[in-house]
Each structure stands twice: as C-alpha cells, then as structure tokens.
N, C-alpha and C positions, 0 to 999 in steps of 0.2 A: 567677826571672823572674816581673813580677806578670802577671795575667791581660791587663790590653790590649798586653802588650808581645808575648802568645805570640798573640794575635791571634782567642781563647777571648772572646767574648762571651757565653757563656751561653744561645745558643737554636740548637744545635745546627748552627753554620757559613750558618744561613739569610742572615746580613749579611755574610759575605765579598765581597770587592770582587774582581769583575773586568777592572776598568777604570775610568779616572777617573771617581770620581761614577756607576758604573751599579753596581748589584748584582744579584746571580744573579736575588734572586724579581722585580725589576725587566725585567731578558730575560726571564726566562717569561714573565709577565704580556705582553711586549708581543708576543712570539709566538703567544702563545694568542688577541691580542686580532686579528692579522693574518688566523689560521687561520679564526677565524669571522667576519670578513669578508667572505672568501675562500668561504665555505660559502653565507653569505647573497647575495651576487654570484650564487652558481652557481643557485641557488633561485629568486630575481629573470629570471634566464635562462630556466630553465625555464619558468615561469610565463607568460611572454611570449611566447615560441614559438608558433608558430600548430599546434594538435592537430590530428592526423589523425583523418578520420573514421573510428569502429569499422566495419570491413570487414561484408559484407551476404552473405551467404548468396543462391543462386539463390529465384525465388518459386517457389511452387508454386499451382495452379490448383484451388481448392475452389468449392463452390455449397453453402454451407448454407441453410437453409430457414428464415431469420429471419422471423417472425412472419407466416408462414404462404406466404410470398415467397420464392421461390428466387433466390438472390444472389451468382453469382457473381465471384471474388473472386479476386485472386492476391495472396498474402501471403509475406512471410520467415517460414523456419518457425516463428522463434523466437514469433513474433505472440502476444500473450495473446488471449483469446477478447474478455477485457474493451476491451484496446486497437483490436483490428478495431470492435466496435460505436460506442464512441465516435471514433477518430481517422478510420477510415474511411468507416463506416456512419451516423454524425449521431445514433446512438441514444444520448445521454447520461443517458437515466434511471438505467443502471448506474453507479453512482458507485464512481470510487476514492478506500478511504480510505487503509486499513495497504497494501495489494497486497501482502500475505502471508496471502490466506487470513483474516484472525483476525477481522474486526469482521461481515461480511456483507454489506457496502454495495453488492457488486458482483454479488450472488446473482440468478443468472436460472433460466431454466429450458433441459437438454436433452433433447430425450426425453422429455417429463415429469416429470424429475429435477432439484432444483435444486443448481446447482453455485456453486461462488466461481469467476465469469468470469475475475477474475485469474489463477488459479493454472490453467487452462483453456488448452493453447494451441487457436491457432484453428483451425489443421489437421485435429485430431479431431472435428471437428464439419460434416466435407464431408458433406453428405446426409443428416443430420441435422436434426432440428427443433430450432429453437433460438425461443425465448419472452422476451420483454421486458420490461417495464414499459408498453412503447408497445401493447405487444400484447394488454393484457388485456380494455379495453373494448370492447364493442361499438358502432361510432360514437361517438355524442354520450351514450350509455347505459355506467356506470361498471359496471365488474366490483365485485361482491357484495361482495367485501375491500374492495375500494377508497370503495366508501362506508361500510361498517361501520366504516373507519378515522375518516371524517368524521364519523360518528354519535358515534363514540365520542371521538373528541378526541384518537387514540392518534398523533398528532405533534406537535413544537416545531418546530425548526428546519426537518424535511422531510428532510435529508442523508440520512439512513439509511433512509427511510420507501420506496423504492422494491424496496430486499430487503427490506426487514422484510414488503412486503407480498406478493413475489414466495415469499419463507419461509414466509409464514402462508397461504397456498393451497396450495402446498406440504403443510404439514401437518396442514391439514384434509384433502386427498386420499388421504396417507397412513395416516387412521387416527387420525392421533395428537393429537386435540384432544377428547380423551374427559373431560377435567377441567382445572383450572387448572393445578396441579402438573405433568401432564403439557404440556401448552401448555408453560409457563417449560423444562421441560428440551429438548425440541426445537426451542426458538425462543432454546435460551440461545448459539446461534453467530451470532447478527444482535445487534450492541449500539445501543443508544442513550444517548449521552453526553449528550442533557436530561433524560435518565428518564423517558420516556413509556410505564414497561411494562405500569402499571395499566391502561390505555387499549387498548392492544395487546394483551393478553390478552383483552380486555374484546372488543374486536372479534372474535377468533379464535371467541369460545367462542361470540358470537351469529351469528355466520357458522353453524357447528358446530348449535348447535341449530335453526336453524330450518329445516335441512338443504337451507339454500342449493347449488344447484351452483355448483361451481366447477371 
C-alpha cells in the first residue's frame, strides 16, 4: 500500500481529517481562537465595572505644630506627613517626586530634624514641630539659605529647590558643612535632575562661613 492510500502524509498525522473539509489543527486554531475571545470579553467586563472605593480606616485627632501654628487635624492613619501638608494643609512647597523616600524633594523639617515627608506618616508628628519651606522667612525678609540659593544661582527648574534648601539648613545646623566633600555627602539624598549642585554647594558653604544663623 503506497503512502496516500494508508493515509501517512509525512508530518506526523498533523493533516488528518475529521470531517469534511476540517482538519484537527483547523478545530484547534478555532478553539483556541474562541477561548481568547472569551478571556478578552471577561477583561473588557472588568474594566468597565464601576470600582469600589479602597475602604477608610476611622480618623484620628492630631495637632501638629506646623510652622509654628498649632493645627489641628483629623486624618486616616495611613496619611503621609507630605500628603496632609499639601492635600490638606495648602503647604505645597514640599513637592512629591519618587514618594519612596529617594530624591529629597519632599524634605521638611520635625523637631529640627529633616525627614522625607513622604515616608512620614502624619500621625507621628501630633505635637510636634513640624517646619516648611513656608516657614523659613521671616516676613517679607528671606531665610539666609534661601538667598544664599539666589546669590548663588543654585537652581534651574525650582522642583527640588525647596528640600534642597530645607536639607542644607539642615546641614549647616548639624555640623556638617565643614568643607565641600563633606556638604556633597550629606546633601547627596536631595537630587537635582538640572544639575545645579555647584551652586548648591556654593550656597551651603557661604551660609557656613559667614556663620549665618540658621
């Protein structure tokens, strides 16, 4: 018996008929082609559905001591320290960049300490001093950074410029502006994506000598 008679085509039964005109990999294909469909429909479903709103936790009743103003405040716990200042509070000096902590942009002050507001929630900071960007001048009279920034040119865009300058008072109070090398490693958790860090250094270190308070 020659090969087409036993029904042996050579690629391994892939062409057997199972019905007039259909072949096996012909029902797969159009199986397969139903089943995602069928997937994409359900997807399309979903998508559409109107989402529940993520469930709220009770508030709780804090009075932090924002820039020198006792402020109370009832927040979900979850609340970042950064989200209360600007979504509640109107103080948008704190910018979010990453809100993982990484870039600085959200750097205030608690306690005299500068924290990433982000990664802060707001609940720890009830009775507490909490420090701004808004809070540094005196009146119509700029805080000593804050023009040593404009002396020196140590911004482009601005984005970063209000931790960078909440960080560099910061670290002139700590100590830590005893030389340039030293300035870049404690001021290396505030980034600036124009590169303004000759500037920034530049302001830190004449803040620094002329033994401006800050």
């Amino acid at each position: 018996m020659d090969r087409q008679e036993s029904g042996d085509m050579g690629d391994g039964g892939a062409s057997e008929v199972d019905g007039p005109g259909i072949t096996r990999r012909t029902t797969l294909g159009g199986a397969a082609g139903i089943a995602s469909a069928f997937v994409l429909l359900e997807q399309a479903e979903a998508q559409a559905a109107p989402q529940a709103p993520a469930a709220r936790g009770p508030s709780i009743d804090i009075a932090p001591i924002v820039n020198g103003r006792a402020t109370p405040v009832a927040v979900d716990p979850r609340t970042s320290l950064l989200d209360l200042l600007r979504e509640r509070l109107g103080l948008t000096g704190a910018k979010k960049g990453c809100d993982h902590g990484q870039c600085g942009a959200c750097t205030v002050h608690v306690d005299g300490r500068r924290v990433a507001s982000c990664l802060t929630l707001a609940v720890k900071t009830d009775a507490r001093n909490v420090t701004t960007i808004e809070g540094l001048a005196d009146g119509d009279t700029l805080h000593p950074m804050q023009q040593a920034f404009i002396d020196h040119d140590a911004l482009q865009c601005g984005y970063c410029t209000p931790g960078q300058i909440m960080a560099a008072v910061a670290c002139v109070r700590e100590g830590n502006a005893t030389d340039r090398s030293t300035i870049r490693e404690y001021m290396s958790g505030n980034i600036c994506r124009c590169g303004a860090y000759v500037g920034i250094v530049a302001a830190i270190e004449d803040v620094a000598k002329k033994g401006r308070r800050v």
